[in-house]
C-alpha positions as CSV (number, residue, x, y, z in Angstrom):
1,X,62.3,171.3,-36.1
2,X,59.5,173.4,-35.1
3,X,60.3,177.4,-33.8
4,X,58.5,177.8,-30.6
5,X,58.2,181.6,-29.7
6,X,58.9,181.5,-25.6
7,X,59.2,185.1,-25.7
8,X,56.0,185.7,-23.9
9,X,54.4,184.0,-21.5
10,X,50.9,184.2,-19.7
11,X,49.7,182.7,-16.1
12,X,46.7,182.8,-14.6
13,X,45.5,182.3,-11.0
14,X,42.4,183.3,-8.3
15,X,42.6,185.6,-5.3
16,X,39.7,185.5,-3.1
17,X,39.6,188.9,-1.0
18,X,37.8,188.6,2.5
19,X,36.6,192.6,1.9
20,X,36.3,194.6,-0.8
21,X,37.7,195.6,-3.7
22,X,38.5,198.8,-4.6
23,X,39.7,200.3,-8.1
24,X,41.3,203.2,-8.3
25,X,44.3,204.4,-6.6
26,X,43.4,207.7,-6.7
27,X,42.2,210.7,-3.8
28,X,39.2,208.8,-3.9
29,X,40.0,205.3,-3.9
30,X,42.8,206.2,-0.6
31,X,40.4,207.5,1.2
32,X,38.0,204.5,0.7
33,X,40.8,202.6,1.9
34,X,41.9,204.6,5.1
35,X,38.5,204.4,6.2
36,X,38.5,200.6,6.0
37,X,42.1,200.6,7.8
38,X,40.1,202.5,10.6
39,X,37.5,199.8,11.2
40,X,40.1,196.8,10.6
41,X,38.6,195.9,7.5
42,X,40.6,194.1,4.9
43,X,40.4,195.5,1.2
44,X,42.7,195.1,-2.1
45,X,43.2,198.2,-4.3
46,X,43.3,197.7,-7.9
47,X,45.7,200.2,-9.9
48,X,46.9,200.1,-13.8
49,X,49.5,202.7,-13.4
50,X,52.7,202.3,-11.0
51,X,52.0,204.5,-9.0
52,X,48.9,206.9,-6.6
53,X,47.6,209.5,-8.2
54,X,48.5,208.3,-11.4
55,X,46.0,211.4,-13.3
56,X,48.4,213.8,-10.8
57,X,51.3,212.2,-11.2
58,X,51.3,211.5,-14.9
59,X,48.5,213.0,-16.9
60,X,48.9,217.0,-15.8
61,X,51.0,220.1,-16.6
62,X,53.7,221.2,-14.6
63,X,52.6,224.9,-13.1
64,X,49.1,222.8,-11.3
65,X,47.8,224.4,-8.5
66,X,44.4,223.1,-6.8
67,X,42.3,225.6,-7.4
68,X,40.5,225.5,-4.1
69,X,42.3,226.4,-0.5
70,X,43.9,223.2,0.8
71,X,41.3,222.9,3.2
72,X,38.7,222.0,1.1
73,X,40.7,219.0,-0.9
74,X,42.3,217.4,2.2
75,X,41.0,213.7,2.9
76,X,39.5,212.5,5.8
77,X,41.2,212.4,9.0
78,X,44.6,214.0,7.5
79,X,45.0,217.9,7.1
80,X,47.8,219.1,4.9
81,X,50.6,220.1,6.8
82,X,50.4,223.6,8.2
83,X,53.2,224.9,6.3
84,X,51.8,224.1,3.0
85,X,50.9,227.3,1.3
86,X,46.6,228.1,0.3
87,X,46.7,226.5,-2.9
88,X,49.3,223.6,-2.9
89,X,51.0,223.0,-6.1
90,X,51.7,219.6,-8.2
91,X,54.3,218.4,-6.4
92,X,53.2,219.5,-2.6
93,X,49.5,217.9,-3.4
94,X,51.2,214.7,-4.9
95,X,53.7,214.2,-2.0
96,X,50.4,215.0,1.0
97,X,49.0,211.6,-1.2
98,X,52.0,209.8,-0.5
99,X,51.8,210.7,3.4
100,X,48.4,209.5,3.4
101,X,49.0,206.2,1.7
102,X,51.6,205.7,4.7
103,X,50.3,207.1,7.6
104,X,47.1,204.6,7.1
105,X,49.4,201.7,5.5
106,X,47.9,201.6,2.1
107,X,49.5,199.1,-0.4
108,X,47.9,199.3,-3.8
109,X,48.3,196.3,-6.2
110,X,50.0,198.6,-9.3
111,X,50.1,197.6,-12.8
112,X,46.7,195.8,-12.5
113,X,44.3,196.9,-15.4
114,X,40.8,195.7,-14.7
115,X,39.6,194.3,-17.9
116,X,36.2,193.7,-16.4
117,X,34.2,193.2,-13.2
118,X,30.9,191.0,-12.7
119,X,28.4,190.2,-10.0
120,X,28.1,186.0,-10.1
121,X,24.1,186.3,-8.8
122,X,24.5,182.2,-8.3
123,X,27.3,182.9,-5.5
124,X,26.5,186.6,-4.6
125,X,30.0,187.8,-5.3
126,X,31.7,190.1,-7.6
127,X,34.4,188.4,-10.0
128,X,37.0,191.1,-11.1
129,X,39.6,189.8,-13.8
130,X,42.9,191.9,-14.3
131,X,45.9,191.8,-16.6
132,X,49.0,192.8,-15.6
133,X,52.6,192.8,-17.7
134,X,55.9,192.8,-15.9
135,X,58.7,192.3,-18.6
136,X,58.0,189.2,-20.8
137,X,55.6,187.8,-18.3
138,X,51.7,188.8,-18.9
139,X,49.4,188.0,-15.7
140,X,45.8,187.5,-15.3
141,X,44.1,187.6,-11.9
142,X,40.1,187.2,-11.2
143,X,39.5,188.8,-7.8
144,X,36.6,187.5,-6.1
145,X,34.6,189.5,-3.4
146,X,31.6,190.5,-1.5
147,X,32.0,194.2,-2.1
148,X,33.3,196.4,-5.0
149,X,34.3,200.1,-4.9
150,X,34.4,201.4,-8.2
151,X,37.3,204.6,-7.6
152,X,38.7,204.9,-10.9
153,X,36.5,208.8,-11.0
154,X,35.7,211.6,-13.7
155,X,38.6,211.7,-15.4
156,X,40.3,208.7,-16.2
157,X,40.1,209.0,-20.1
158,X,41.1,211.6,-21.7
159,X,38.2,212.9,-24.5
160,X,39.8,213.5,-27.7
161,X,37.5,215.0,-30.6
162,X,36.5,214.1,-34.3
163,X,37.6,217.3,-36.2
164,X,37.5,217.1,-39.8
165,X,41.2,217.2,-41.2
166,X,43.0,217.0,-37.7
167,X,44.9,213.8,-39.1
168,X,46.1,215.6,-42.3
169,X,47.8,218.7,-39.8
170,X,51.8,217.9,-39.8
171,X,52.1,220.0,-36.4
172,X,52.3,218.4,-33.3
173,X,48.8,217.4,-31.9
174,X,48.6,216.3,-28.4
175,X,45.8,216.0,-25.1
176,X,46.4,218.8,-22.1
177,X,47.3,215.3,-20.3
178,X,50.8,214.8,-22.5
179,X,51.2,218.9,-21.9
180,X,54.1,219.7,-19.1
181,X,55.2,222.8,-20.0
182,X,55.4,225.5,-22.6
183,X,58.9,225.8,-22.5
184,X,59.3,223.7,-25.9
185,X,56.8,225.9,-27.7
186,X,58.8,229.2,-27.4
187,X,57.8,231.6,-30.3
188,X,55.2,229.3,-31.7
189,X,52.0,229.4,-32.5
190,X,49.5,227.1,-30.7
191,X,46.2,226.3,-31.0
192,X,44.5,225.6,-27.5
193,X,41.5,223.5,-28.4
194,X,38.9,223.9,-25.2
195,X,38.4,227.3,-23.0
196,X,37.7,225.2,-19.6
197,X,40.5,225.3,-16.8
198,X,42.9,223.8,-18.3
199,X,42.6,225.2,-21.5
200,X,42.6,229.1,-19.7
201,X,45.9,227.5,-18.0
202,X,47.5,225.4,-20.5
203,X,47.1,229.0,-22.8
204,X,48.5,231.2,-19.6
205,X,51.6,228.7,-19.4
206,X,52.1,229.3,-23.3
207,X,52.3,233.0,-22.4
208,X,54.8,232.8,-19.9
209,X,57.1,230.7,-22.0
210,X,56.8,233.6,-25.2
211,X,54.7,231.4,-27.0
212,X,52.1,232.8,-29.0
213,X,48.3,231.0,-28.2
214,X,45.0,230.8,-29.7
215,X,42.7,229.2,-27.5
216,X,39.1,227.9,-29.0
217,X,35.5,228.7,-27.0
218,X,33.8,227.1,-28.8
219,X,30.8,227.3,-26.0
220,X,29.9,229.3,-23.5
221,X,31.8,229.6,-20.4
222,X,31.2,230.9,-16.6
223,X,34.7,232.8,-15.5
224,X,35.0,233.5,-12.0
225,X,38.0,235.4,-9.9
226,X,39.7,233.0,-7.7
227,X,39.1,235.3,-5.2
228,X,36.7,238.4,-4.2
229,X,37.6,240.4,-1.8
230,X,40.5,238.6,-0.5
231,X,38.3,235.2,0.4
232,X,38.1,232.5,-1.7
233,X,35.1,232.4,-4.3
234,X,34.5,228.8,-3.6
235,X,34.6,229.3,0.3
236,X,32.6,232.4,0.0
237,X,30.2,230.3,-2.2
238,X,29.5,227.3,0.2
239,X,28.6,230.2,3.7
240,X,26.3,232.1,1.3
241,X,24.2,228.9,0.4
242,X,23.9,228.0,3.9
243,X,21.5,230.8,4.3
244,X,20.5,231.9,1.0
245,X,19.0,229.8,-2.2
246,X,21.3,229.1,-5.1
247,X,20.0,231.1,-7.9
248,X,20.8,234.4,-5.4
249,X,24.2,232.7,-4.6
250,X,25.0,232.9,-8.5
251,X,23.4,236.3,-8.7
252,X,25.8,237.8,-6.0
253,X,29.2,235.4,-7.8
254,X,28.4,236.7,-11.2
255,X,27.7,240.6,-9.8
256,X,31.7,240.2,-8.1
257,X,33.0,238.5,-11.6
258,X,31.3,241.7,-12.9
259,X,32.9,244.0,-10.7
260,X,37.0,242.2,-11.1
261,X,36.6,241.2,-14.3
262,X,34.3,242.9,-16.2
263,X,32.1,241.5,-19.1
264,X,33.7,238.6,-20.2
265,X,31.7,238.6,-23.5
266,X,33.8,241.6,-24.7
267,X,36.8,239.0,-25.4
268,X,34.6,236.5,-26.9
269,X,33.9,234.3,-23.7
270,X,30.4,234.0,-23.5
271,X,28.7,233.3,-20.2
272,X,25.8,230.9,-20.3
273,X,22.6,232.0,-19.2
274,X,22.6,229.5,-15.8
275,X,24.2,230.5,-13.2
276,X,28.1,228.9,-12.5
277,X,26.7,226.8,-9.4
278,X,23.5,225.7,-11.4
279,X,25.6,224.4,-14.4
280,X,27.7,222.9,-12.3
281,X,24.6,220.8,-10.4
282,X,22.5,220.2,-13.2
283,X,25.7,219.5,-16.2
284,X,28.9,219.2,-14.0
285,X,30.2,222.0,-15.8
286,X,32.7,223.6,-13.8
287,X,33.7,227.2,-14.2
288,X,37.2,228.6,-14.9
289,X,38.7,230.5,-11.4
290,X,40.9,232.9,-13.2
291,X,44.5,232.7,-12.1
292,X,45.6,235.1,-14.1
293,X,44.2,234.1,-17.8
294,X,42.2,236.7,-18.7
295,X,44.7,239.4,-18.2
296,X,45.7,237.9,-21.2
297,X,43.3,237.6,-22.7
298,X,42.3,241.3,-22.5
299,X,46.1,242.1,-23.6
300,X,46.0,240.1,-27.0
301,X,48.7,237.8,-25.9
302,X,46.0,234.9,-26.1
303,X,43.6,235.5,-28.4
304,X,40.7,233.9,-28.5
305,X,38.6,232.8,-31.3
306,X,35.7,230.6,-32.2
307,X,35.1,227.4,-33.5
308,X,36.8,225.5,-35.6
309,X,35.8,224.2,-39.0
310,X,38.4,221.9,-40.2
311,X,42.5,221.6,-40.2
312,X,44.8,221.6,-43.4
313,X,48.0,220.3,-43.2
314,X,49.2,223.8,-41.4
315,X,46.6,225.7,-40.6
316,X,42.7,225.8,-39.4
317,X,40.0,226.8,-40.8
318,X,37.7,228.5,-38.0
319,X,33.8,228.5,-38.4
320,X,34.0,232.6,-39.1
321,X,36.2,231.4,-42.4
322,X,39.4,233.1,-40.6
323,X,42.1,230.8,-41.3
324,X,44.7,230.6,-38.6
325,X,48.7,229.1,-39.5
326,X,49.6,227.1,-36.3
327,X,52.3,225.2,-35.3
328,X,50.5,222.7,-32.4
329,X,47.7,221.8,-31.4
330,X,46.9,221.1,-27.6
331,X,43.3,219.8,-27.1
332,X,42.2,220.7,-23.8
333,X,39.2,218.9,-24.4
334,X,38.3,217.1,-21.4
335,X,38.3,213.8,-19.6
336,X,35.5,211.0,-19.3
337,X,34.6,207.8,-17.1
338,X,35.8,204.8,-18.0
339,X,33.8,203.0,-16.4
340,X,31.0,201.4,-18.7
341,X,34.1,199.8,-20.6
342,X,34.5,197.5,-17.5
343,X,31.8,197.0,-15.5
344,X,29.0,195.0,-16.4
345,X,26.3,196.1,-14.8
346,X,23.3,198.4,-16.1
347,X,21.6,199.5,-12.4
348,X,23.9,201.9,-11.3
349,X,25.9,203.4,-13.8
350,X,24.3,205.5,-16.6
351,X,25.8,205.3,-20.1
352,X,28.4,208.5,-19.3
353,X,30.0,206.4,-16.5
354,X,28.2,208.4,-14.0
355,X,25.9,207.2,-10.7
356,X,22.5,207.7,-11.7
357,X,21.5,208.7,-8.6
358,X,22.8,212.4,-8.4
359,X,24.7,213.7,-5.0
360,X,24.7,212.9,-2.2
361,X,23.2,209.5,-2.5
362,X,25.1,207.9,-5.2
363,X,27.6,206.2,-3.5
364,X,25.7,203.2,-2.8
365,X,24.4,200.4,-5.6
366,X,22.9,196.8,-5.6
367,X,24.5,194.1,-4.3
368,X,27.7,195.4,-2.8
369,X,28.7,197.8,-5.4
370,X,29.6,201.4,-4.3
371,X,31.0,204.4,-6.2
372,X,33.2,207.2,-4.8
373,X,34.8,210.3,-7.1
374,X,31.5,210.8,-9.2
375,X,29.9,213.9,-7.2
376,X,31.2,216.3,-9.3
377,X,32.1,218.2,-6.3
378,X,35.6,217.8,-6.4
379,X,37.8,216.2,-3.6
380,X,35.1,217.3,-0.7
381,X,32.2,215.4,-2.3
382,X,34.6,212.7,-2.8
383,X,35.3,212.4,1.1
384,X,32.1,212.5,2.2
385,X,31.4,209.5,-0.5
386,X,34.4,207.5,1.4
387,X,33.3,207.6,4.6
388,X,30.2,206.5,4.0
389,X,30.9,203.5,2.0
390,X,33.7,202.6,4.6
391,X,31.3,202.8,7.6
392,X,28.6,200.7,5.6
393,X,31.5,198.0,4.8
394,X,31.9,198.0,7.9
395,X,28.8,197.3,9.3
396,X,28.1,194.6,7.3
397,X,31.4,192.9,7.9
398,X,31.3,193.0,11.6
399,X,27.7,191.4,11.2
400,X,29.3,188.9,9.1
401,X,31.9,187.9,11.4
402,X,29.4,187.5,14.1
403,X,27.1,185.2,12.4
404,X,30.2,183.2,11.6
405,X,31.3,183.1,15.1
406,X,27.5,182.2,15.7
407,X,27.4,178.9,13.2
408,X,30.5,177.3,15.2
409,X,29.3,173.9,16.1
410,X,28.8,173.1,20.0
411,X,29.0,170.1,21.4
412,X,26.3,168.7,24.3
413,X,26.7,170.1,27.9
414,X,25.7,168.3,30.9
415,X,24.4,170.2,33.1
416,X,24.7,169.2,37.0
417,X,23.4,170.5,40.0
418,X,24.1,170.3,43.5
């Protein structure tokens, strides 16, 4: 008698989508899709998680705050709500998503991983093939389209480093993404690996919940007040470029830093020798807005130190030969693209996952391919990316539908006259 395992089973089926399809549930990929909602233009979004926002909503600590005034991270055609305070938290930014995926009647497909995405140059379509797993029941899905919006951004893999002995550590090792709070780490010590945003935050939280952190710069890093002189650094940023060039811009930012912070290289943060807004052009590298850090930082209650040479099974090893005894280890190390793991195409995309044509003209590929969340300019670039490719969908579409219209068959006429 034989012993058939029916405990798993797998089906398979086609979905052709008269529009485009868009991957990524994210800021990005909504606003992609309220633009198309606009012009009456049918799409499918394409999410793995269960939910919008899934990097918000999942993957980040508990005291988050955009770190940019609300009006600078709102989406098109939808302001936050005027009650909402500068710098909207977690929960206030995740439920103004939620407002926008219903006021524009946007149904993502959830629990769709795209597993990999093709133009077919003998139809001129894009094939797109998912799995999905709902209980015992595993689904696949190919997708075909004319158009595909690649949304899934900067940050959808977390970036977790190769450091000699970090499996042999018996403390608890996790990614700034599993980190909510640092209520569970009261009077430890805690290795923060990464000086970046996060890691100046993740630190700051450990603080306030009497841990006791030591966070890693390994590199150099640009740290800016979140605001000078009441104003926002970022807003005050964007009105000086409009009439000044950049490298002055960065002169007059790092002059203010100066002035409210003093020199960062006294507690072992070393600037790098571009400016913030130049690094962030030319790299991506974004620079810390101190909410409250390096107060810290200057007090000993985070202390920073250098780089790290290898792990033992409770303590590290820093490059100076200081060994440290730790408890955790939190590696705010960064995020990546995921994209080369899925789509096959080589025009585009460079190796990092990243357009290669830089800002603002990297939205727009070969053969109905798009990309939106890859400016590196946060949720504003992001915007402007979304309206674009929505109005060029658009216009494509309509022109579509018209010579479709224009290949009806007609049938002889007499024509009289009298």
């Amino acid at each position: 008698m034989f012993n058939i395992n029916m405990d798993f089973f797998s089906t398979r089926r086609c979905v052709w989508v008269n529009g485009p399809v868009i991957v990524g549930a994210g800021p990005s990929g909504l606003a992609v899709g309220a633009g198309l909602k606009e012009h009456g233009t049918p799409f499918v979004i394409l999410e793995r998680a269960d939910c919008i926002a899934s990097l918000w909503q999942k993957r980040t600590y508990d005291r988050l705050k955009l770190h940019l005034p609300k009006q600078f991270c709102q989406l098109p055609r939808f302001p936050f709500p005027e009650d909402y305070p500068e710098y909207p938290n977690k929960k206030e930014f995740v439920e103004y998503l939620e407002s926008y995926a219903k006021h524009f009647d946007i149904n993502p497909h959830y629990n769709e991983c795209v597993q990999s995405a093709k133009y077919d140059k003998a139809t001129s379509l894009w094939r797109v093939k998912t799995i999905s797993a709902s209980g015992s029941i595993s689904s696949e899905v190919e997708y075909i389209c004319q158009w595909l919006v690649v949304a899934t951004g900067e940050n959808a893999e977390r970036v977790m480093p190769e450091i000699d002995g970090l499996d042999d550590f018996k403390g608890e090792v996790i990614h700034a993404c599993d980190y909510k709070s640092g209520q569970e780490y009261k009077g430890n010590k805690v290795l923060v690996v990464g000086c970046g945003n996060s890691g100046m935050e993740v630190s700051l939280d450990l603080c306030n919940h009497h841990a006791k952190p030591s966070m890693v710069a390994r590199s150099s890093v640009h740290v800016l007040p979140r605001e000078i002189f009441g104003k926002s650094t970022f807003e005050l940023a964007v009105a000086l470029m409009t009439w000044m060039p950049l490298w002055l811009v960065d002169k007059i930012l790092l002059i203010c830093a100066w002035f409210i912070l003093g020199n960062t290289n006294n507690y072992g943060l070393k600037r790098p020798t571009e400016g913030p807004l130049q690094l962030k052009n030319t790299k991506g590298k974004t620079p810390v807005l101190d909410i409250g850090a390096l107060a810290r930082v200057r007090s000993g209650e985070i202390k920073v130190v250098p780089g790290i040479k290898k792990f033992t099974k409770n303590m590290v090893e820093l490059v100076n030969g200081v060994c440290l005894d730790i408890d955790a280890v939190v590696l705010a190390t960064g995020y990546r693209s995921n994209v080369p793991y899925w789509l096959k195409e080589n025009e585009m995309f460079c190796d990092d996952g990243f357009p290669k044509t830089p800002f603002p003209h990297g939205w727009k590929g070969q053969s109905g391919l798009y990309a939106v969340g890859f400016t590196r300019r946060g949720l504003a670039g992001a915007s402007l990316d979304a309206m674009n490719i929505a109005q060029d969908i658009k216009r494509v579409y309509k022109e579509d539908l018209k010579k479709k219209k224009q290949k009806v068959p007609t049938h002889r006429r007499c024509i009289s006259t009298f």
